[in-house]
N, C-alpha and C positions, 0 to 999 in steps of 0.2 A: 504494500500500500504506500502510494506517494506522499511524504512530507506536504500539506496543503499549503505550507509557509514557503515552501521551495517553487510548487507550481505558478503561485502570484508573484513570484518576482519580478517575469514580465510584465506584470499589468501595473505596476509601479511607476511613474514617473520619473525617479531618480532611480540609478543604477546601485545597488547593494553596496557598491564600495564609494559611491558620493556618499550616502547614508550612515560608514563607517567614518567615513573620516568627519561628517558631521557631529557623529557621536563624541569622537574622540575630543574634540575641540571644549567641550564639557568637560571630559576627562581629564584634559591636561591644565587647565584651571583650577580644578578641584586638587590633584594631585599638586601644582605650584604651591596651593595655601596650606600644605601640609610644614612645610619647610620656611616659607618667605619672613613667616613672624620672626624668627629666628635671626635676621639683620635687622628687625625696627625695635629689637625690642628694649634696648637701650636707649634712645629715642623713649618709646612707650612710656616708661618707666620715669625719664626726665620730666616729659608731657605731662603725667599724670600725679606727678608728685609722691614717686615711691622710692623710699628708702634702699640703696644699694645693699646696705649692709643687712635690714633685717625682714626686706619685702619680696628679695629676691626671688628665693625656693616657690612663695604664694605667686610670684610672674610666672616662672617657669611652666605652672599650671597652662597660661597661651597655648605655649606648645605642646606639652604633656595631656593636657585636655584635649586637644582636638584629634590627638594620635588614639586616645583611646575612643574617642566617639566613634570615630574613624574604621577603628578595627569591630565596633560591638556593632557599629551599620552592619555592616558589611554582611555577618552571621546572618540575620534575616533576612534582609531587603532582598538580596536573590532569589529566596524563596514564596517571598510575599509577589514577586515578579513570575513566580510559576504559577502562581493561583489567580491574580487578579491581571494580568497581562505585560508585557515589557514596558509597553509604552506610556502606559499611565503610574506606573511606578517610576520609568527615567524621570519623565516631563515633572512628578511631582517634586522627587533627589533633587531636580534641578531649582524646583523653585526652592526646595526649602534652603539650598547651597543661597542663595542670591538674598531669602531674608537675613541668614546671618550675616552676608559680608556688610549689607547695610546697617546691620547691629554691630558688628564690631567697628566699622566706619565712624558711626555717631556714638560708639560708648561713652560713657560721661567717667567713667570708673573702672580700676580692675575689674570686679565682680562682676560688672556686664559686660567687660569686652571678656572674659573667660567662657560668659555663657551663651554670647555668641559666637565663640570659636565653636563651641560645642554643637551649637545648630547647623552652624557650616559643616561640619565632621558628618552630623546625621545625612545630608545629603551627598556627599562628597563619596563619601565612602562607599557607597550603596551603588553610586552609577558607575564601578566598575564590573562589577560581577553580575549586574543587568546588560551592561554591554557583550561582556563575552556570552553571558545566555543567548542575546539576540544574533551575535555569530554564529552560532548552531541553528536556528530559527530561518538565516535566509543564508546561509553559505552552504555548497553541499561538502560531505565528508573530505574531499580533496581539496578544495579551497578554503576550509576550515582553519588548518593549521599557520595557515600567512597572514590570515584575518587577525587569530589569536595574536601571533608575534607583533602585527602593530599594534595592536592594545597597549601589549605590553610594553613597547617603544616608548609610546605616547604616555602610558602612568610611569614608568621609570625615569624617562628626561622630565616629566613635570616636577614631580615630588625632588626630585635631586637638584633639579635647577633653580631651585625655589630658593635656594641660597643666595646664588647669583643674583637670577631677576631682582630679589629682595636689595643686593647690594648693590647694584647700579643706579634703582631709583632713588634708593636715600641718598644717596649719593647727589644724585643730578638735584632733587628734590626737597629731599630730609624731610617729607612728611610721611609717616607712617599713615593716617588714615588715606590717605591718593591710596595706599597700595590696595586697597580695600574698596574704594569708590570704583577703582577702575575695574572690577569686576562685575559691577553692574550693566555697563553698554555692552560690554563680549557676551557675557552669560545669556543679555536678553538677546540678541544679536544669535546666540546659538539654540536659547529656545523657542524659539519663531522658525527654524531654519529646522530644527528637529521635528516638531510637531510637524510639519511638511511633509517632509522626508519617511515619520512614521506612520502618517495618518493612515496608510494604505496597510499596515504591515495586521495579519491575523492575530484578532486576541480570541481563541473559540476557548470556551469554558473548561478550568482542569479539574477532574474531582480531587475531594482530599480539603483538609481543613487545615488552619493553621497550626504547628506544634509550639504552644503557650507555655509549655513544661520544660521542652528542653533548652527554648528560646530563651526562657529565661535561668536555666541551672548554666549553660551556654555562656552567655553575658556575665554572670556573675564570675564563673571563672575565669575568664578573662582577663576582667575588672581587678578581680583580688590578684590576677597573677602580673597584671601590669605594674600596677600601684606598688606592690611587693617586691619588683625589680626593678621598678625605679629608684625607688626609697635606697636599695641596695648599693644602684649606678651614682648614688651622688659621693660615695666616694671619691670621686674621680673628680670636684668639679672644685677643685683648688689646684691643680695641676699637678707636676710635678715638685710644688714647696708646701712648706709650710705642717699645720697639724691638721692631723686627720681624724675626723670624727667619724665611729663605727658606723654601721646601718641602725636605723632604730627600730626599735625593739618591736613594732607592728610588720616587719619585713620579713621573717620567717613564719611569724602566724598563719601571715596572708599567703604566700606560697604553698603553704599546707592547706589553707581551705581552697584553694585555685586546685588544687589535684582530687582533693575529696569531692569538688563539683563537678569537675572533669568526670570522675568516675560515676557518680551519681548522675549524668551526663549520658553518658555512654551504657549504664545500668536502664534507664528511661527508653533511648531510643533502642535499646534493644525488643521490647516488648511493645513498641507504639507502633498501631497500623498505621499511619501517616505519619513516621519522622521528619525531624528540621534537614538532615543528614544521615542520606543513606547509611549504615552500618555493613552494609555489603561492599560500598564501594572501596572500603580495606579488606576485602576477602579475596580482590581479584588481585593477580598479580604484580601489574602493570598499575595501578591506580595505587597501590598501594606504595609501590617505588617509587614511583611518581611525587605522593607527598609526603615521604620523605626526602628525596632529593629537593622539594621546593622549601623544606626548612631549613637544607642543607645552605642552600642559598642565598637566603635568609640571612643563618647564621655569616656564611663566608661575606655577605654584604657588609653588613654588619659591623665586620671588624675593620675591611678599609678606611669608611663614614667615620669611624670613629679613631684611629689612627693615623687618617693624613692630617686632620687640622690640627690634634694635641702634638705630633714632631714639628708641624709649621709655626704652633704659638710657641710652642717650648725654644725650639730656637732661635725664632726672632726675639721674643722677651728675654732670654739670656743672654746673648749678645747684643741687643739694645735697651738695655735697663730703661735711661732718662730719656728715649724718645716719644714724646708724648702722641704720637701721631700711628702709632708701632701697631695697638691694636685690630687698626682699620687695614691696615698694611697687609696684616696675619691672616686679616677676615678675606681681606679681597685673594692672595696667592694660595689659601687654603681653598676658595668656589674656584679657583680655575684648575687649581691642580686635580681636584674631586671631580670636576667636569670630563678630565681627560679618561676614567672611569665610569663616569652615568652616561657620559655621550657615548662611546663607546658601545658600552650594552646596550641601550636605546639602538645604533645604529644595529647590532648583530642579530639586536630579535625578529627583526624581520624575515633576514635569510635563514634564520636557525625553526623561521614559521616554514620557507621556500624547501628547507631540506626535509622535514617533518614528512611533509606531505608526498615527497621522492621517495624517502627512504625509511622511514619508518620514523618514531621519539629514541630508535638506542643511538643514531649513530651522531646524530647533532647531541643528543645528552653525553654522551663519553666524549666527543669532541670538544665539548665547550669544557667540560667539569678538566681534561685535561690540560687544557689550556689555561685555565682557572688556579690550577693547582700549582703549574709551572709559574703563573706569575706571583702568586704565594709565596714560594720556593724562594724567587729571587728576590722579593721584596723582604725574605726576611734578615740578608744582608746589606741592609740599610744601615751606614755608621754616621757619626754626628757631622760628616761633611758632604751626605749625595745632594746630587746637583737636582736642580728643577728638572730637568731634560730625563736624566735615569728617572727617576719619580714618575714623571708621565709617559714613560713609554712601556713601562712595567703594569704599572696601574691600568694603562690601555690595551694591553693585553690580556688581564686581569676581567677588564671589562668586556672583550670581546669572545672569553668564555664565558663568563657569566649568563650572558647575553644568548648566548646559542641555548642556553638548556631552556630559558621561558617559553617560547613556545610550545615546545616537546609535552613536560610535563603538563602546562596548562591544558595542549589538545589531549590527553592520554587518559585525566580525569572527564574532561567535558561530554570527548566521544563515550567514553562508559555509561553514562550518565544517561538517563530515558529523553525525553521531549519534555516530558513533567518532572522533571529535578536539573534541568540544565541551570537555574536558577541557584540553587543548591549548590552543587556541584561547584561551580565558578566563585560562589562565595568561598568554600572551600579552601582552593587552588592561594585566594589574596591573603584570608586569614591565616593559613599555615607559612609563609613568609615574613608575615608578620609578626607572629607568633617568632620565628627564627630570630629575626633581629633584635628584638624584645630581651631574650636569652642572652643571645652572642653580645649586645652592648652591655647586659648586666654584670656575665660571670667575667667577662674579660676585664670588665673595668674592676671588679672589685680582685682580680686574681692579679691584674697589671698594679695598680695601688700595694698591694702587698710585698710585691716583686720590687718595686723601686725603693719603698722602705726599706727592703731585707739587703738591698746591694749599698745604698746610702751606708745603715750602717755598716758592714762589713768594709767597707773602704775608707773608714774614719780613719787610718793613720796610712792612706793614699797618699805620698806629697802635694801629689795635682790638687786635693784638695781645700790644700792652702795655696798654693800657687798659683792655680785659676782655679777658683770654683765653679766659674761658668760652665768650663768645659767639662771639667769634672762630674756636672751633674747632666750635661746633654751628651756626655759618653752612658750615662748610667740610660736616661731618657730612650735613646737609639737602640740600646741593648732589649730593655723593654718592650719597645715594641717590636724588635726584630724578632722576638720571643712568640709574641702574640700573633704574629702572623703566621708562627708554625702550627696555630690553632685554624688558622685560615685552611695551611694544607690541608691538615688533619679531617676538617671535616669535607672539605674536597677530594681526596682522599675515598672518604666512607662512602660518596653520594657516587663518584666513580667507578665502585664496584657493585654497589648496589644495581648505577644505571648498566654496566656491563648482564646482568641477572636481566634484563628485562626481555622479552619477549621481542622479537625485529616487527611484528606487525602489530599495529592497531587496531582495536577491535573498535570496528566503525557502525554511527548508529545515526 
């Protein structure tokens, strides 16, 4: 029996791939604001009259809020998108994206520009894994997997270039609300241009009810496992000086009820005729390597993001102590050197969708994971003098495995996936990534934080220590994360043999 979403694509006025890249243009917006707070928020802070010293951690929420709203979308909205149709779930993500940016635009106060990050988050998050639904919906199984890869293009240069974009305009500008205004003529501009493009697209009725139970044991663990390795991460957010203060004492709690939910989680959907998530879709082979290897990636992501800009502040600020201008300096050579890695993968996911669809998800998944691994390898001999030039041709390598495995896995769950859980399923694929990086920037920072203490003191009677301390402590610096990157391998590495286990053909649906 014919796909009926397949057969109407002629009768469409726009061609399925105007429609994708209309989509995406939502995508990559949403994805930009994930990241951009992150250059205003100094600015923010000055604007709104908040304390450096004891308002900070309560800022950081901007960001930290909006990554979790972010991820807890996500868990549903896919699935609300299999039962009540693509398009009136994108179009609505879309609006709700467009009242937070205006709430965060005109907030008067922390407290309301956090809870408008959070509204932006609820929509934001949710139109990726309705997009990739709607790839299954009008793309057939062959043109499926290149569809995927730009998606994944399009949400990985947004969300990473979000740095950038951020730092140019305060730059040119220095208003932080502009970055937020100017979301509103794109966004409506894209939903006018969508609603077009999907007015045509089939929503015929799915049976099956919402799952209320696990949506919400789902969200909560999440919630507690975010919150609990965050808490964890801020070890890390004094650099490499000074005193460090443990994690606090609600950070292993939460981590423990983030697994008992889990479980209690996975206990629910086992016995629900209509789960949020399939519980099969880890019984197949293929699906189930799959996501593992996308938290592999995750995790491997993970550790770059969080590694080039602590060696870029740590050695500008050591070696330019009194320049008052040093930070912005840091912020700006950290968004290009990162770049030379999110572009990168951004650019690979698309061929890595072109090979998917030739040769099956193993050989772009061992392709990229090895290339991924090799750049791993060699960034972990990084000492306290590499050059820009070594930095971004490794990292760009780095990124052009990365890059090859997103569409693989993303097609390998989707195709398993019925016509009524595509919705699911894609939620899936974003969350388990998420999920990765979440981990990878927690245990590394608090294992890097430990690592630098433990070499500091052991090198107390160094001479370099008194002779230059500078360099002294950005020999230790470099050591450290050259370390951490052998965590990079490692689980590139895992995802590698794993992807070698996979099955050469896709089970197409």
């Amino acid at each position: 029996m014919k796909n009926p979403a397949l057969t109407s694509v002629k009768e469409r006025p726009f061609d399925p791939r105007v429609t994708l890249g209309l989509v995406c243009l939502a995508i990559f917006i949403g994805a930009v604001d994930l990241t951009v707070i992150s250059a205003a928020l100094p600015k923010v802070m000055i604007d709104l009259r908040l304390s450096l010293d004891t308002e900070l951690n309560r800022a950081s929420w901007a960001v930290s809020g909006y990554l979790l709203a972010y991820t807890v979308s996500i868990t549903f909205m896919g699935r609300l998108s299999d039962l009540f149709g693509r398009r009136m779930v994108y179009l609505l993500c879309l609006i709700i994206f467009l009242i937070g940016s205006a709430w965060v635009a005109a907030a008067p106060n922390l407290t309301m520009l956090i809870i408008g990050r959070v509204i932006q988050a609820f929509g934001a998050g949710a139109m990726v894994p309705v997009s990739m639904a709607l790839v299954g919906d009008l793309f057939s199984p062959g043109q499926r997997a290149a569809a995927l890869g730009f998606i994944g293009a399009v949400d990985t240069a947004g969300w990473m270039v979000g740095h950038l974009y951020g730092g140019v305009l305060m730059r040119i500008f220095d208003d932080w609300r502009l970055l937020f205004w100017l979301n509103l003529p794109i966004g409506l501009v894209a939903l006018v241009l969508t609603w077009y493009a999907l007015r045509q697209v089939p929503t015929p009725p799915r049976p099956g009810h919402f799952d209320w139970p696990g949506t919400l044991l789902l969200s909560g663990s999440l919630i507690a496992l975010n919150v609990g390795l965050a808490a964890g991460s801020e070890l890390g957010a004094t650099d490499f000086y000074g005193e460090r203060l443990g994690p606090p004492p609600y950070a292993g709690p939460l981590v423990v009820v983030a697994l008992i939910l889990l479980a209690l989680f996975v206990w629910v959907e086992r016995r629900s005729a209509d789960p949020l998530i399939g519980i099969e879709l880890f019984t197949q082979r293929n699906t189930a390597i799959a996501c593992v290897i996308n938290v592999v990636v995750g995790f491997g992501l993970a550790i770059a993001i969080t590694n080039v800009p602590l060696y870029i502040n740590t050695r500008l600020l050591l070696y330019h102590p009194t320049d008052s201008d040093i930070l912005r300096i840091a912020a700006w050579d950290a968004g290009w050197m990162l770049s030379a890695l999110t572009l990168t993968m951004a650019a690979a996911a698309l061929p890595g969708g072109f090979l998917t669809a030739r040769f099956g998800a193993r050989l772009p998944t061992v392709l990229g994971l090895s290339l991924a691994l090799l750049g791993y390898m060699l960034m972990v001999f990084w000492g306290p003098d590499v050059t820009y030039v070594r930095m971004g041709l490794e990292l760009a390598l780095t990124g052009i495995g990365l890059g090859l495995v997103i569409a693989p896995v993303a097609d390998t769950v989707v195709a398993y996936a019925g016509e009524d859980r595509r919705g699911a399923a894609s939620a899936l694929v974003i969350a388990l990534r998420l999920v990765g990086m979440t981990v990878g920037v927690a245990i590394l920072t608090m294992w890097g934080v430990h690592r630098q203490d433990e070499l500091r003191r052991a090198g107390v009677d160094n001479p370099l220590a008194v002779a230059d301390p500078a360099r002294f402590l950005m020999e230790i610096a470099a050591q450290v994360i050259g370390e951490t990157f052998l965590f990079g391998a490692a689980v590139c590495l895992i995802g590698l043999l794993a992807g070698m286990a996979m099955t050469a053909a896709l089970r197409q649906r």
